[in-house]
DRENDO-1510 file (C-alpha; in Angstrom, 1 decimal, always signed):
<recs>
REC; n; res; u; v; w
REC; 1; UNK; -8.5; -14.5; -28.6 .
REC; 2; UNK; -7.8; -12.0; -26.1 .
REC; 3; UNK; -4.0; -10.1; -26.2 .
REC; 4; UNK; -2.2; -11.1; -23.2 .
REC; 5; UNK; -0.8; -8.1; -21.7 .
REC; 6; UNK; +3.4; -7.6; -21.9 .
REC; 7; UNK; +4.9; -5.6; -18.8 .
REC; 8; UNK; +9.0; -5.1; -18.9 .
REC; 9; UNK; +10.2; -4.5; -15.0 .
REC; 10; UNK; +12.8; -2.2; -14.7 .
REC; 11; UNK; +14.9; -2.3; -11.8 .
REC; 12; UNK; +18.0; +0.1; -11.1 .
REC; 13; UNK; +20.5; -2.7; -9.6 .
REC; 14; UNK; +23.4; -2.6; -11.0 .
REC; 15; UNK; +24.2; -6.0; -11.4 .
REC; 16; UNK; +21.4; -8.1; -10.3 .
REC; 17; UNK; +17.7; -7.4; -10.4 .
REC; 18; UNK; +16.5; -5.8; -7.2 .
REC; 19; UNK; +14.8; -5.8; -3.6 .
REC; 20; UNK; +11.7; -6.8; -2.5 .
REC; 21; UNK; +9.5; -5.3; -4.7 .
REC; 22; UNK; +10.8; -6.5; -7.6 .
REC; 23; UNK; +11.3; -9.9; -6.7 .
REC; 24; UNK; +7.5; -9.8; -5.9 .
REC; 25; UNK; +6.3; -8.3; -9.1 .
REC; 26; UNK; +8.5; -11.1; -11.1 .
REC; 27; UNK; +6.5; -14.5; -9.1 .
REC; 28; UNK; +3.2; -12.5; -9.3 .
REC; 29; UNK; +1.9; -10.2; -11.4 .
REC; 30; UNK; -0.5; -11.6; -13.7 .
REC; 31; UNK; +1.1; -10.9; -16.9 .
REC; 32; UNK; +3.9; -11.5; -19.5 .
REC; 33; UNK; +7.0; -10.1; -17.9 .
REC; 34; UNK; +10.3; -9.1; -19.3 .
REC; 35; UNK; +12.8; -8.2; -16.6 .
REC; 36; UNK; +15.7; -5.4; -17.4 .
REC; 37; UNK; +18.9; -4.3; -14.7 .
REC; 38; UNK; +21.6; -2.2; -15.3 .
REC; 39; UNK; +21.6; +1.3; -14.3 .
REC; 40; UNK; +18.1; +3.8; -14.3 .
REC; 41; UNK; +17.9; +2.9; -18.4 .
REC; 42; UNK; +18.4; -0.6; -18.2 .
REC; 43; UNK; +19.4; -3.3; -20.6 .
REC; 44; UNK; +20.7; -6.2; -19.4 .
REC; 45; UNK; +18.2; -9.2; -19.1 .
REC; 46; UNK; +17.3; -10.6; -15.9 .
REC; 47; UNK; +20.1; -13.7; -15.5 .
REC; 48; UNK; +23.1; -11.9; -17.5 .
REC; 49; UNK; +26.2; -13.1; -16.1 .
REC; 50; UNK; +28.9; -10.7; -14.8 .
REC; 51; UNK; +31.0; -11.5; -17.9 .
REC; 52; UNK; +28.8; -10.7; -20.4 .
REC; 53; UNK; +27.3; -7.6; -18.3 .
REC; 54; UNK; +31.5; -6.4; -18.4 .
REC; 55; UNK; +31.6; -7.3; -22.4 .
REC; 56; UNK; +28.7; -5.0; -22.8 .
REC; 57; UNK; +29.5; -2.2; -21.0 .
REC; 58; UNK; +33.1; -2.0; -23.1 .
REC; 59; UNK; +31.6; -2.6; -26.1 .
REC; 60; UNK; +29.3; +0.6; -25.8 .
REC; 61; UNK; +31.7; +2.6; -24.0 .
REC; 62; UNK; +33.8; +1.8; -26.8 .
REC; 63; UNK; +31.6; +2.5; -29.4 .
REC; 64; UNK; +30.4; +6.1; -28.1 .
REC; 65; UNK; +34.4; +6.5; -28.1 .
REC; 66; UNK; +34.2; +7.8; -24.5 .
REC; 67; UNK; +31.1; +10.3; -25.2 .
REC; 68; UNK; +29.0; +10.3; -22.5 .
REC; 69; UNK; +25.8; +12.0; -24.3 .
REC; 70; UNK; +26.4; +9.7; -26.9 .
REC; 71; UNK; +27.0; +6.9; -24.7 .
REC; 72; UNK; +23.5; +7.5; -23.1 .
REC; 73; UNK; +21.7; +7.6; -26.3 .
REC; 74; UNK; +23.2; +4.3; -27.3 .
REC; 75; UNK; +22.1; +2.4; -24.2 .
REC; 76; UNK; +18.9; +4.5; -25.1 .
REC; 77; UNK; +18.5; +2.7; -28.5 .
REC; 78; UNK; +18.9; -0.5; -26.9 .
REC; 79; UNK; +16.4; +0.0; -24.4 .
REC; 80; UNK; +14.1; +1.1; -26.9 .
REC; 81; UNK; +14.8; -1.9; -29.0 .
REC; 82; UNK; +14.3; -4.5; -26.5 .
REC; 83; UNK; +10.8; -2.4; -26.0 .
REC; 84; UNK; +9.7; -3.4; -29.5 .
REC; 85; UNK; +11.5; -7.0; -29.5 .
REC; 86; UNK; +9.5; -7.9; -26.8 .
REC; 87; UNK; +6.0; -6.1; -27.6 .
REC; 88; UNK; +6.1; -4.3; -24.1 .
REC; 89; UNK; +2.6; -2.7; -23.3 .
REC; 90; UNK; +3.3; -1.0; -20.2 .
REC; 91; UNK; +6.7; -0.1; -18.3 .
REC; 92; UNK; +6.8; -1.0; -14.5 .
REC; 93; UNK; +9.7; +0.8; -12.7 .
REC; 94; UNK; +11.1; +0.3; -10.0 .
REC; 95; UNK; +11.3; +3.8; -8.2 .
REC; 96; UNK; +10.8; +7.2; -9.2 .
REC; 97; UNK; +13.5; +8.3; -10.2 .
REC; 98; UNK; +14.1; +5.1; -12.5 .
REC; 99; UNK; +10.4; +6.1; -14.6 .
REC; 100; UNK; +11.4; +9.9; -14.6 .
REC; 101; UNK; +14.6; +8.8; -16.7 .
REC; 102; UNK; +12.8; +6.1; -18.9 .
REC; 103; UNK; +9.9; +8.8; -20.2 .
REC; 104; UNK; +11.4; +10.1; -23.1 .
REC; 105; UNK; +12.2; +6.2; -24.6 .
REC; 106; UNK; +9.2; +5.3; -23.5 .
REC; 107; UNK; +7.4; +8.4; -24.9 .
REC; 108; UNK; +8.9; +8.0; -28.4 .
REC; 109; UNK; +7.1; +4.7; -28.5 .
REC; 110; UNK; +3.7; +5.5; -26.6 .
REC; 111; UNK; +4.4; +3.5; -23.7 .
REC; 112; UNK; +3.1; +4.3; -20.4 .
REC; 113; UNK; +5.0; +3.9; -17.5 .
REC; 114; UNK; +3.9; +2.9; -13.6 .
REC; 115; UNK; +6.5; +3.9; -11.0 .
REC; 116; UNK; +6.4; +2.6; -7.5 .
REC; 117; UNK; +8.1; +5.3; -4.9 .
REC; 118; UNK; +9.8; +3.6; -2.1 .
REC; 119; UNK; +11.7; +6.4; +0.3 .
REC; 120; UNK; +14.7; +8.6; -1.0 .
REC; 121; UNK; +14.0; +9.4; -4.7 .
REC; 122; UNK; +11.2; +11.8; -3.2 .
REC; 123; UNK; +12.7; +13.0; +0.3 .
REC; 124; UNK; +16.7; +13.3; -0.5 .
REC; 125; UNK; +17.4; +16.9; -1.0 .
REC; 126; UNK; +20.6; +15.9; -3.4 .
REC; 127; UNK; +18.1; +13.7; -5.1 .
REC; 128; UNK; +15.2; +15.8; -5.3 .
REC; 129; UNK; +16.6; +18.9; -6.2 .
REC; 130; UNK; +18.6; +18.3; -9.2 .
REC; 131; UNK; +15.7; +16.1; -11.2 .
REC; 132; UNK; +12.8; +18.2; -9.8 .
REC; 133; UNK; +12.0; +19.1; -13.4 .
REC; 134; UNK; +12.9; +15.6; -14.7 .
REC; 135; UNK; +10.4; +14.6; -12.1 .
REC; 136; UNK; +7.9; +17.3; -13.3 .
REC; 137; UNK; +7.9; +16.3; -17.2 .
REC; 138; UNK; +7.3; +12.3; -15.9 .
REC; 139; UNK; +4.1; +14.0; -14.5 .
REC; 140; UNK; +3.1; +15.3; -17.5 .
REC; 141; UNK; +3.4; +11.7; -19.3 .
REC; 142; UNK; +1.1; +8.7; -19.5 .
REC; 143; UNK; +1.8; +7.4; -15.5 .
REC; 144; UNK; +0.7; +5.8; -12.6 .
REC; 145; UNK; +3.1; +6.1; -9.2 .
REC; 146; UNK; +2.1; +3.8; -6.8 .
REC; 147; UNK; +3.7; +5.9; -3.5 .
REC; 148; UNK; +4.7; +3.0; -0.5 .
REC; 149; UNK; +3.9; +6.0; +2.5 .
REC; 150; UNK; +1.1; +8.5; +2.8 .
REC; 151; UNK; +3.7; +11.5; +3.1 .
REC; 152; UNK; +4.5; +10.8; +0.1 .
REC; 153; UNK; +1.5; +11.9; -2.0 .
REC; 154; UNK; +1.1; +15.3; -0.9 .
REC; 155; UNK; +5.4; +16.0; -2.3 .
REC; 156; UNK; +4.0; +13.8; -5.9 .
REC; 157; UNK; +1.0; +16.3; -6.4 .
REC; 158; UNK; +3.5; +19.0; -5.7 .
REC; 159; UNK; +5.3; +17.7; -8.3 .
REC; 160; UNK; +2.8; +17.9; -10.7 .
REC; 161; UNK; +1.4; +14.2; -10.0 .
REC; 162; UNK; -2.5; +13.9; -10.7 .
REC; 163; UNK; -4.2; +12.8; -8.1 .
REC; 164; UNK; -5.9; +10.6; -9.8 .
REC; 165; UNK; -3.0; +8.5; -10.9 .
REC; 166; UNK; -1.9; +8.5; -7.4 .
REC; 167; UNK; -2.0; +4.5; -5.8 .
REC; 168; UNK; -1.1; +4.4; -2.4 .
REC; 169; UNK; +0.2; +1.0; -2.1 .
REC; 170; UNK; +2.6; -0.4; +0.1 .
REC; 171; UNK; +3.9; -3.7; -0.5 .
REC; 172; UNK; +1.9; -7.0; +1.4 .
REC; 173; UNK; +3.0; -9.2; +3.3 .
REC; 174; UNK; +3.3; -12.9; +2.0 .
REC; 175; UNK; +0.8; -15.9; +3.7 .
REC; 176; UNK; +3.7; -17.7; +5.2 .
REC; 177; UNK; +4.0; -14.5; +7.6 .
REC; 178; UNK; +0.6; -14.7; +9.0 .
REC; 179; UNK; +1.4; -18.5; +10.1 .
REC; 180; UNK; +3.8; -17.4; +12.5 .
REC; 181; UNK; +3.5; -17.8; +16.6 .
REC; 182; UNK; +6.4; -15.5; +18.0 .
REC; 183; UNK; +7.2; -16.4; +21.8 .
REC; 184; UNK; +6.3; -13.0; +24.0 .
REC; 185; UNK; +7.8; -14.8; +26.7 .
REC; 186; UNK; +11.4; -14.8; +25.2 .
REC; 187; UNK; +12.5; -11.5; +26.6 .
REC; 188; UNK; +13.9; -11.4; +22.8 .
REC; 189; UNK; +14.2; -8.4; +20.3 .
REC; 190; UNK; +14.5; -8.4; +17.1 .
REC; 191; UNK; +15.4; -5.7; +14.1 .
REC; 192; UNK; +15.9; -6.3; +10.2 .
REC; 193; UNK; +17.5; -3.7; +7.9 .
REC; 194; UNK; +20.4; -2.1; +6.5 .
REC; 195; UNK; +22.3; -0.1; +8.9 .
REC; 196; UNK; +21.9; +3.6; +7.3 .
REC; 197; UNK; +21.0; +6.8; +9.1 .
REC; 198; UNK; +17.6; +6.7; +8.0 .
REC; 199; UNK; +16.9; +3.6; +10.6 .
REC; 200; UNK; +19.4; +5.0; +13.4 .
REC; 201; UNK; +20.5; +1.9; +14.7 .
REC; 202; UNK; +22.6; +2.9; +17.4 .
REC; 203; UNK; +19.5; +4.5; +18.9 .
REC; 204; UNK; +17.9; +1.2; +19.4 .
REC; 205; UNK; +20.8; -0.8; +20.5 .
REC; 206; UNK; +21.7; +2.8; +23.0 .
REC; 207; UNK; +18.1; +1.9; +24.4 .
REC; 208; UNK; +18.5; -2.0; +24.4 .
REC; 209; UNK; +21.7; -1.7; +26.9 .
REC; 210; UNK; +19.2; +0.3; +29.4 .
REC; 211; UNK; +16.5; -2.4; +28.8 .
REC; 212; UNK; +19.8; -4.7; +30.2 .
REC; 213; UNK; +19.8; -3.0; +33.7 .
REC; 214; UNK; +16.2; -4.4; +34.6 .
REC; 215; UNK; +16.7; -7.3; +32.2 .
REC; 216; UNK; +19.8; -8.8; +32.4 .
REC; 217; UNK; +18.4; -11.8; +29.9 .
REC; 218; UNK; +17.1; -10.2; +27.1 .
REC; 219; UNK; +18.5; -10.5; +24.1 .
REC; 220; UNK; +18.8; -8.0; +20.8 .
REC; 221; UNK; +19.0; -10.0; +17.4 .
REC; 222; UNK; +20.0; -7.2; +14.6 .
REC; 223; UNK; +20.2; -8.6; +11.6 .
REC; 224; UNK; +21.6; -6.8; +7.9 .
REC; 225; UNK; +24.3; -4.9; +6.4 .
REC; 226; UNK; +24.9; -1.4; +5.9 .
REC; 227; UNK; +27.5; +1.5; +6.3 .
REC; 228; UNK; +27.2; +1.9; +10.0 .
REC; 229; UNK; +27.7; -2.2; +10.7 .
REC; 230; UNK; +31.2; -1.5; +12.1 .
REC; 231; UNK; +30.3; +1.7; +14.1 .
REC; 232; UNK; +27.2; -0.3; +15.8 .
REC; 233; UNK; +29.3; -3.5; +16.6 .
REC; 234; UNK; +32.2; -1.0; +18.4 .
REC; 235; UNK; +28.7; +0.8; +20.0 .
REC; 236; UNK; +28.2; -2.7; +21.2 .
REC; 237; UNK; +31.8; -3.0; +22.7 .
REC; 238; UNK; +31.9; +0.2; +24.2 .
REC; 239; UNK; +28.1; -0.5; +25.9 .
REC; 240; UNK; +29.9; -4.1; +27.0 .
REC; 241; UNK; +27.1; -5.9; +25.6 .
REC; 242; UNK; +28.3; -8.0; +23.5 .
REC; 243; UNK; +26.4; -11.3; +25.1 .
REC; 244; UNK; +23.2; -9.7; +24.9 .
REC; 245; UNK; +23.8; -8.2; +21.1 .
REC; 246; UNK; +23.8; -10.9; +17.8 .
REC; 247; UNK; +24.4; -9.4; +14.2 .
REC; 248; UNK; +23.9; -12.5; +12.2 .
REC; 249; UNK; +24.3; -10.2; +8.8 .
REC; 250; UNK; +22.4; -10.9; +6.2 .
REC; 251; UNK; +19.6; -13.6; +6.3 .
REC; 252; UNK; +16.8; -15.4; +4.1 .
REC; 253; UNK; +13.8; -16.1; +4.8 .
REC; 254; UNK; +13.8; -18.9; +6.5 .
REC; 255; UNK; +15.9; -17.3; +9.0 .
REC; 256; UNK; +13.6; -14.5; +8.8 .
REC; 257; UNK; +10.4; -16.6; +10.0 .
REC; 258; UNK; +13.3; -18.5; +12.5 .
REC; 259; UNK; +13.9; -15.4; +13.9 .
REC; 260; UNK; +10.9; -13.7; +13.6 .
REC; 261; UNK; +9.2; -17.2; +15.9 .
REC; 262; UNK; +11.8; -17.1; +18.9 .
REC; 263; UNK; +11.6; -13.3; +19.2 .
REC; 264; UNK; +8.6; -11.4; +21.3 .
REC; 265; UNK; +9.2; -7.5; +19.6 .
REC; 266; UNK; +10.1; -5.7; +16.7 .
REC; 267; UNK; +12.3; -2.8; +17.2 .
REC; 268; UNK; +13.6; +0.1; +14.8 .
REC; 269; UNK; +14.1; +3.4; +15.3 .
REC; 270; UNK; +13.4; +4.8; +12.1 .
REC; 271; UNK; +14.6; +8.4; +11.9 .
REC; 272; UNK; +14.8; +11.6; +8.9 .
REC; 273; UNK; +18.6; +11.6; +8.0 .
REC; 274; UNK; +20.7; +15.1; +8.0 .
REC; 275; UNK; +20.4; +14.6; +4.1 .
REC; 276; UNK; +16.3; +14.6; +4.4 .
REC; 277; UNK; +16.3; +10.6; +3.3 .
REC; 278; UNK; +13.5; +9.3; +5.0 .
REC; 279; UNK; +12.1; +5.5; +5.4 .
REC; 280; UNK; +8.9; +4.6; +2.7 .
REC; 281; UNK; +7.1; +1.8; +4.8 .
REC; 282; UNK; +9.8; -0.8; +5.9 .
REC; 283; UNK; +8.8; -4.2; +4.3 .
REC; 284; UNK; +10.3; -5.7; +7.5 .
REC; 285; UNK; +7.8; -4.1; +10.0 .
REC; 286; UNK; +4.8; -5.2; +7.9 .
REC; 287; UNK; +6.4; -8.4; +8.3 .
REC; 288; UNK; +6.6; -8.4; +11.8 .
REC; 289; UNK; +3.3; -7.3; +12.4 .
REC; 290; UNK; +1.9; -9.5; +10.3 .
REC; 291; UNK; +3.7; -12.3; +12.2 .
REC; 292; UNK; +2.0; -11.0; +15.3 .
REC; 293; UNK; +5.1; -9.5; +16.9 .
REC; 294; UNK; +4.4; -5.9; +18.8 .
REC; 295; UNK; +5.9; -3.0; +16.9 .
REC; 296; UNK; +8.1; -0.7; +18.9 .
REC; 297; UNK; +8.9; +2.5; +16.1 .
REC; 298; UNK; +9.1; +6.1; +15.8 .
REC; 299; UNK; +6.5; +8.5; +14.3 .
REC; 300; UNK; +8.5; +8.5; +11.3 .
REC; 301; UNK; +7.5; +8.2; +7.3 .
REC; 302; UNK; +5.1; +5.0; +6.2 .
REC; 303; UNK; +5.7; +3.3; +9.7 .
REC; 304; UNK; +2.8; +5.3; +11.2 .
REC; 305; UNK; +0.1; +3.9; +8.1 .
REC; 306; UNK; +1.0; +0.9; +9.6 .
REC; 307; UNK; +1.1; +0.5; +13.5 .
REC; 308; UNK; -1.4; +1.7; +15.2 .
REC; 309; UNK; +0.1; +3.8; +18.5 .
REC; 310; UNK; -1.4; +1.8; +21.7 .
REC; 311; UNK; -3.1; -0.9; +19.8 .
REC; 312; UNK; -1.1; -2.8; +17.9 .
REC; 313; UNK; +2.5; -1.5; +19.1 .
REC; 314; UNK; +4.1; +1.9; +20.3 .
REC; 315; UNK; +5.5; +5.5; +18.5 .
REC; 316; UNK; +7.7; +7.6; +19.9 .
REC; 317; UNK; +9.5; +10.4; +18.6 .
REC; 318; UNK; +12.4; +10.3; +16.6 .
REC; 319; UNK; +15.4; +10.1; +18.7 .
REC; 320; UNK; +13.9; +9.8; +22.0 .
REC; 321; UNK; +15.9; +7.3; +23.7 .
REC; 322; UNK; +14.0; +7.8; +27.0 .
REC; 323; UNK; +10.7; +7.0; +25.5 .
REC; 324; UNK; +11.9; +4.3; +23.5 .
REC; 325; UNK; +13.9; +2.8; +26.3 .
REC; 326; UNK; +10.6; +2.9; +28.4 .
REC; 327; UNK; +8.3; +1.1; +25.9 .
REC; 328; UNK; +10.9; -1.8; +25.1 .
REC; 329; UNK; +10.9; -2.6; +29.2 .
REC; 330; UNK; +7.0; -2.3; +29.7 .
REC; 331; UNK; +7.4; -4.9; +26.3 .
REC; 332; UNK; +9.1; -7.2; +28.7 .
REC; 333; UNK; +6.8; -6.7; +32.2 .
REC; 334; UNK; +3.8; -7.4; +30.3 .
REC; 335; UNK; +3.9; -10.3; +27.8 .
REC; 336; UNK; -0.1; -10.5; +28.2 .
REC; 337; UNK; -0.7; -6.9; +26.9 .
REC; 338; UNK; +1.9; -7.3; +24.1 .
REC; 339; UNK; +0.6; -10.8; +22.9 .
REC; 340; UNK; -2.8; -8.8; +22.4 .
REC; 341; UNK; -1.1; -6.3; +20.6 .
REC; 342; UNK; +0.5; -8.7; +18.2 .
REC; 343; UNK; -3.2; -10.4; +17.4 .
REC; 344; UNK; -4.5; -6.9; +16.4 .
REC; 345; UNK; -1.3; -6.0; +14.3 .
REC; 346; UNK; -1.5; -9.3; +12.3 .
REC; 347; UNK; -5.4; -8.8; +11.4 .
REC; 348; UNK; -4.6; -5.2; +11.0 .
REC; 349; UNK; -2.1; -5.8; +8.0 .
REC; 350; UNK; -4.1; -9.1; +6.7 .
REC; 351; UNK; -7.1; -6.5; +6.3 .
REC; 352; UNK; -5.1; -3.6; +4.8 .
REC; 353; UNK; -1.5; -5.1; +3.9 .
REC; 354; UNK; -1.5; -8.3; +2.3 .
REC; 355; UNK; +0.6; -9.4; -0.5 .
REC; 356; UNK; -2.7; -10.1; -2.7 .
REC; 357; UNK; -3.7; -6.5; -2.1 .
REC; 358; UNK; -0.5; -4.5; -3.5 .
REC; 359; UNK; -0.4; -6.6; -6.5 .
REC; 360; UNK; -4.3; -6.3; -7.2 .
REC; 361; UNK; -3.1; -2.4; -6.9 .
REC; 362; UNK; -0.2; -2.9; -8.9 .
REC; 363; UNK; -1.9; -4.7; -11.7 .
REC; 364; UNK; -5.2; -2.1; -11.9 .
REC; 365; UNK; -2.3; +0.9; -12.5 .
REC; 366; UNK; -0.7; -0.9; -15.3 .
REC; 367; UNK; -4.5; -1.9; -16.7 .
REC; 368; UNK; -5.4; +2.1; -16.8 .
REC; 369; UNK; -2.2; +3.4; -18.0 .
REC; 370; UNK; -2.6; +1.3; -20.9 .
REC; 371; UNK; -5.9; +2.7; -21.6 .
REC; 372; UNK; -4.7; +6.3; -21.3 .
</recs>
């Protein structure tokens, strides 16, 4: 009988597994899955309650009597004991940065690691520069990184990354995304993310309130959370269009495909932060396009593997207001030529983006690094 293959997934959150990616390698990859959260050396199961995620944390703080060397090589032991309890064959991490800290407890036990890379574990200057050489020794172990934008490889092989165990993999959209019919004829934008610099909201809601002056109708739907929430909603005030602007926070999925049905375009004006964090490849535009909505983005990070300038929706440069104010009215004067667009976007990412594609990539990295 044939070994069945144990993965353990560790993810960063702090208190609850996390994102996208994540949540997508639980429900599909094809083997036996442990799940670990808790910090970038996990070692609280998926489902630990707050209670006993609090008990733990005092009991090892506790016991390492406030050393925090010692503290780290307790949690250390108890990753590396959950490792052999469960017979893990391969480590899946969730980000860089995550796998670069996990090498030596994986190392002492000859496991490999894969590492997805998803944005500002490999373009943050703060982040970059201090664990360059924790990022260099990962290199040097048994590893697969599994980079979401082309920009990225060429700063991995810098790094030391073999080229070989490079996967260039963004993560698919799901089937239920390529069922969608938007309406081009709603004079309706829409936008999903967290409200950071690296997407420069205010940008696209600046260029929204010119779209206004020809279109009095149109409507911008922003949805998510983030640090600049407040500052875009007083934007919003200041603009005085507050009829034509909805921030309906957070949303699931159903709201997502609710949303993503009623609305025309997809907007976001993804931009490089002061800090150097960049975007990966937003999940939410692969979405979108593969929903057969019309991308409106910036020549920015992952976005430009995905949408295809003139054909399946329109680049401009970071923080050109003009340009982008420009595409998002010809958007409206021409629901024909965008409709088009959206058709070739959603074939686009059903022949290079689909869900069943990232995990076919995911699951060929952790079947080599187990061979290596």
């Amino acid at each position: 009988m044939e070994k069945k293959i144990k993965i353990l997934i560790a993810t960063p959150g702090r208190n609850r597994p996390m994102g996208p990616f994540v949540k997508s390698y639980i429900e599909l990859l094809p083997f036996e899955k442990t799940v670990l959260f808790g910090g970038f050396v996990p070692y609280f199961y998926e489902g630990t309650n707050l209670t006993r995620q609090k008990l733990l944390r005092y009991l090892f703080t506790i016991l390492s009597l406030k050393n925090q060397k010692y503290l780290k090589w307790l949690i250390k032991k108890r990753f590396q004991k959950i490792l052999l309890k469960e017979k893990i064959d391969c480590v899946v991490a969730d980000y860089l940065i995550t796998g670069a800290t996990l090498k030596n407890a994986c190392e002492e036990l000859n496991i490999p690691i894969v590492a997805n890379v998803l944005g500002y574990e490999i373009h943050k200057r703060d982040v970059i520069e201090p664990n360059s050489q924790l990022y260099r020794d990962f290199a040097d172990y048994k590893t697969y990184t599994i980079p979401v934008a082309k920009n990225m490889i060429p700063k991995l092989k810098n790094l030391g990354f073999s080229d070989s165990r490079i996967i260039y993999s963004p993560i698919g959209a799901r089937e239920v995304f390529f069922n969608i019919k938007p309406n081009y004829h709603s004079q309706q934008f829409l936008a999903i993310g967290r409200f950071t610099h690296s997407k420069s909201p205010q940008t696209t809601i600046e260029a929204f309130s010119k779209v206004l002056e020809k279109f009095p109708d149109a409507k911008l739907i922003f949805a998510g959370d983030g640090e600049l929430i407040s500052e875009c909603k007083n934007l919003v005030h200041e603009l005085k269009v507050e009829k034509s602007v909805i921030f309906p926070g957070w949303i699931d999925r159903d709201k997502q495909i609710e949303l993503l049905e009623e609305s025309a375009v997809f907007v976001q004006h993804s931009v490089t932060a002061p800090n150097g964090d960049a975007e990966g490849t937003p999940v939410a535009i692969i979405e979108a396009a593969a929903a057969g909505l019309p991308i409106i983005s910036t020549n920015h990070g992952g976005i430009v593997d995905i949408v295809i300038n003139n054909e399946t929706g329109y680049l401009v440069n970071e923080h050109d207001l003009e340009k982008m104010t420009e595409k998002m009215i010809f958007a409206l004067e021409n629901p024909n030529i965008i409709e088009e667009m959206g058709s070739r976007g959603r074939k686009f990412i059903l022949d290079n983006f689909s869900m069943k594609k990232h995990i076919s990539d995911v699951s060929t990295a952790i079947l080599n690094s187990i061979k290596l």
